[in-house]
C-alpha atoms as an extended CHARMM CRD file, in Angstrom:
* protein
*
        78  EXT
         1         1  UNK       CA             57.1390000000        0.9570000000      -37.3130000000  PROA      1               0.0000000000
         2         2  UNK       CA             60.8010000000        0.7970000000      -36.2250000000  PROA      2               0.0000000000
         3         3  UNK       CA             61.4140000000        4.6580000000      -36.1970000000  PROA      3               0.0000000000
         4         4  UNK       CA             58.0370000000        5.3950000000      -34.3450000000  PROA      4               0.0000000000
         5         5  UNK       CA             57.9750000000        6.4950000000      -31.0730000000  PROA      5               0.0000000000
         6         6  UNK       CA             55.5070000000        6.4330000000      -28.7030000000  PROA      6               0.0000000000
         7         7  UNK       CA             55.3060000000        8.7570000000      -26.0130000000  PROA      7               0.0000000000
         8         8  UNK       CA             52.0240000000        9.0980000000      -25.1030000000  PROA      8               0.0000000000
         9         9  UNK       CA             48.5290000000        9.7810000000      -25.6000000000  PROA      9               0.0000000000
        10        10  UNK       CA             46.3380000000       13.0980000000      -26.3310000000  PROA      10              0.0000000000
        11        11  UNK       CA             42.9220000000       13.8210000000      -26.0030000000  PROA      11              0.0000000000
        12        12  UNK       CA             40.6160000000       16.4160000000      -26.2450000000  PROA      12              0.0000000000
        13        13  UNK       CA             37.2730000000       16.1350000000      -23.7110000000  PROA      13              0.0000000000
        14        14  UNK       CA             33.8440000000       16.0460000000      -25.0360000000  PROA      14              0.0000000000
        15        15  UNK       CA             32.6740000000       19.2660000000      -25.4190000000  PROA      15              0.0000000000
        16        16  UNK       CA             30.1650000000       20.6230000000      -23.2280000000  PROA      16              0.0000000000
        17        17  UNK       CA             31.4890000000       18.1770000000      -20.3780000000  PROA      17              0.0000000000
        18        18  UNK       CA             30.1300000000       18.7470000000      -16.8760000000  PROA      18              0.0000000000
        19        19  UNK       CA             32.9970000000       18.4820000000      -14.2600000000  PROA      19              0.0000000000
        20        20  UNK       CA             32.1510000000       15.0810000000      -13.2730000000  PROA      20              0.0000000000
        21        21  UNK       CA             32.0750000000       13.6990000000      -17.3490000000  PROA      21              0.0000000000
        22        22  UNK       CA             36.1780000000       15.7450000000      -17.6220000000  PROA      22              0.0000000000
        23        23  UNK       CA             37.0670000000       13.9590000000      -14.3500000000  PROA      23              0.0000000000
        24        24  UNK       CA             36.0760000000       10.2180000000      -16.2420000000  PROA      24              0.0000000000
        25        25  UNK       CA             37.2140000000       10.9960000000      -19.4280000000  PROA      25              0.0000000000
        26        26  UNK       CA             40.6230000000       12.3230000000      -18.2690000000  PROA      26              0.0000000000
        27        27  UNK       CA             40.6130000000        9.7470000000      -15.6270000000  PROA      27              0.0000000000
        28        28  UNK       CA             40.2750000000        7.1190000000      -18.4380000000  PROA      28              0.0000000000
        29        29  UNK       CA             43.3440000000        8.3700000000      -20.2940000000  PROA      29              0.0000000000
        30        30  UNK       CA             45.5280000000        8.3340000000      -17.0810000000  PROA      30              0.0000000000
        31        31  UNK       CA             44.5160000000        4.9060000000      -17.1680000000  PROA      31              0.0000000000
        32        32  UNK       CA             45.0060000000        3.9980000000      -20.6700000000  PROA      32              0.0000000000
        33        33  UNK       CA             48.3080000000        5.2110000000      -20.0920000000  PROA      33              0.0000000000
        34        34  UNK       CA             49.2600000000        2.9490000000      -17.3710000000  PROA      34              0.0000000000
        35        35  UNK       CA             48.1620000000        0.3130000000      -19.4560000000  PROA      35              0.0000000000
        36        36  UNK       CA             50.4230000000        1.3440000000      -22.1030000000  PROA      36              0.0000000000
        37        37  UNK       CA             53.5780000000        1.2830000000      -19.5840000000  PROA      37              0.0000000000
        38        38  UNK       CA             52.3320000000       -2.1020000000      -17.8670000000  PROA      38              0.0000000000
        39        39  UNK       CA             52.4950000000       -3.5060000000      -21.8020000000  PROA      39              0.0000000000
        40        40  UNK       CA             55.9220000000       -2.6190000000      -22.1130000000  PROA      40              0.0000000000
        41        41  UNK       CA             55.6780000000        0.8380000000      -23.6870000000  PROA      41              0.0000000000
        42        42  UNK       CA             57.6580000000        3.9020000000      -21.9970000000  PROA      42              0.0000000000
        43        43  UNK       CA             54.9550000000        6.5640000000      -22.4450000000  PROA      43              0.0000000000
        44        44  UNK       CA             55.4030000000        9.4820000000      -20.3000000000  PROA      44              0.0000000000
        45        45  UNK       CA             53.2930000000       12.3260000000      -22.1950000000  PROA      45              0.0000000000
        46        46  UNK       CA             49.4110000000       12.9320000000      -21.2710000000  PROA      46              0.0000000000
        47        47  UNK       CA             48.3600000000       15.6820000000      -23.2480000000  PROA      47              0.0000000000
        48        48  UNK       CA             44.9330000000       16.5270000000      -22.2690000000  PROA      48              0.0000000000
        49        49  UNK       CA             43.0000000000       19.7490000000      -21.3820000000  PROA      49              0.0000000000
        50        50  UNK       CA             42.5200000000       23.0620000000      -22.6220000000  PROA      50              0.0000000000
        51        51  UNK       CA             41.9280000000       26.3990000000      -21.2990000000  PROA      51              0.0000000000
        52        52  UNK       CA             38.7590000000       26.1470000000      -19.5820000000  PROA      52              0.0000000000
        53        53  UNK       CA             38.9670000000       22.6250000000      -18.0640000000  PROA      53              0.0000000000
        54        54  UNK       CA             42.6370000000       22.6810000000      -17.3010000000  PROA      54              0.0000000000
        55        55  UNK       CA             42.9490000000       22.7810000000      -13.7090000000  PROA      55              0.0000000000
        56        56  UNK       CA             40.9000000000       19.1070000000      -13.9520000000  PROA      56              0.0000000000
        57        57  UNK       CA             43.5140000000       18.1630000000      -16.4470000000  PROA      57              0.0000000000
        58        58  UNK       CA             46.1090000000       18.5240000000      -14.6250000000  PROA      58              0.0000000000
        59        59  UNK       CA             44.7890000000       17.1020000000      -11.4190000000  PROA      59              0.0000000000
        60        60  UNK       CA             44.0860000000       13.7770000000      -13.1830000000  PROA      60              0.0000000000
        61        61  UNK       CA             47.8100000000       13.4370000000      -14.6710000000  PROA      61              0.0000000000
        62        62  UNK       CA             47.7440000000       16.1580000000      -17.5050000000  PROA      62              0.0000000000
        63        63  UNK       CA             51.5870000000       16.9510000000      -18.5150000000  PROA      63              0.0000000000
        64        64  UNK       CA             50.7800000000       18.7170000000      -21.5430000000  PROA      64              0.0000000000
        65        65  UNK       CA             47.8630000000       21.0180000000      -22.0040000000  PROA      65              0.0000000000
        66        66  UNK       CA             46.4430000000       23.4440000000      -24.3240000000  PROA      66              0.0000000000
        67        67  UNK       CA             46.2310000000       26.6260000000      -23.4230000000  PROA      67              0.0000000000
        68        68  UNK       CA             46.3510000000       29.1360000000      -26.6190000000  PROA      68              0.0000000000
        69        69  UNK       CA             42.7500000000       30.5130000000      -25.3170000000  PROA      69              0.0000000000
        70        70  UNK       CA             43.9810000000       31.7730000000      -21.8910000000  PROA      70              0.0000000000
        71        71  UNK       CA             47.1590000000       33.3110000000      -23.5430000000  PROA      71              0.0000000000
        72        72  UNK       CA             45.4610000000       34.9630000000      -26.9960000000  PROA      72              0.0000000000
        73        73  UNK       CA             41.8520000000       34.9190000000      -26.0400000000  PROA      73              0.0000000000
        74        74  UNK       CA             39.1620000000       33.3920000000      -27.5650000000  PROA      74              0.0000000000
        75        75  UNK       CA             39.1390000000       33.0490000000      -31.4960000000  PROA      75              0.0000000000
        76        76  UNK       CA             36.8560000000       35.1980000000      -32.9650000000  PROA      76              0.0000000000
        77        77  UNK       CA             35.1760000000       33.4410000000      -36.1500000000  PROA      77              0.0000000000
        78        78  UNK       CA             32.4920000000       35.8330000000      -37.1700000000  PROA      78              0.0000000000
């Protein structure tokens, strides 16, 4: 699509990863993005992480993360 732009890639980890699962997943993304620049494509977004696992996130690349838990708390659905 000629007016498409990619910057990047999201994701959002499994839930109920241990520390060591968040590390591969987000590891894999980091990845998957350096794939996408060695193929030609000038990503520079990795949005991944959320409030609980963000500190991982950001170690392994994160430049966008969610955080709408830590700022409004957690979402009450009862």
């Amino acid at each position: 699509l000629p007016n498409l732009t990619v910057r990047g890639l999201m994701c959002v980890a499994k839930e109920g990863s241990s520390e060591e699962q968040l590390r591969q997943q987000f590891g894999k993304m980091q990845q998957l993005l350096a794939d996408l620049n060695a193929a030609g494509v000038a990503a520079d977004v990795l949005s991944m992480g959320m409030s609980a696992d963000m500190d991982i996130a950001v170690e392994c690349g994160a430049t966008h993360v969610r955080v709408g838990s830590a700022v409004f708390g957690r979402r009450d659905y009862g």
